[in-house]
Phi, psi and omega in degrees: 000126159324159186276306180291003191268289173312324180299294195275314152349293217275303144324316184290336191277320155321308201273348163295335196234341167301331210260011183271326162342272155337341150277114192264102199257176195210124179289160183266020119331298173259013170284319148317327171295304175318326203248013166300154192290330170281350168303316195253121184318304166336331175258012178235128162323295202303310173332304205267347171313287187289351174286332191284306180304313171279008183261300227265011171260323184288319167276339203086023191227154189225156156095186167103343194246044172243234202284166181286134171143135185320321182104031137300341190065020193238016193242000000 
């Protein structure tokens, strides 16, 4: 077998078990845990205060978390 041929075997295989890596299946056993009320950052003030403060220094952007809408007055 080539040296380039094993190399790329040897990449494809990588990228096959990184991207099987990355999946997370969730029993429907553990979804109760996930959807307890202490899971969401969103219910403590203090909490979502400070994730606003670490959004708008990291993107550079403020605002954004109250109700939806276009500037249409239609959201």
């Amino acid at each position: 077998m080539s040296t380039a041929r094993s190399s790329l075997l040897a990449l494809g295989a990588a990228l096959a078990l990184a991207a099987t890596a990355a999946c997370a299946t969730v029993k429907p056993s553990e979804r109760e845990v996930l959807s307890r009320p202490e899971m969401n950052p969103a219910s403590e003030g203090l909490e979502e205060q400070f994730q606003s403060h670490v959004e708008s220094a990291r993107e550079g952007g403020f605002g954004g978390h109250g109700a939806a809408g276009g500037g249409c007055g239609c959201g």
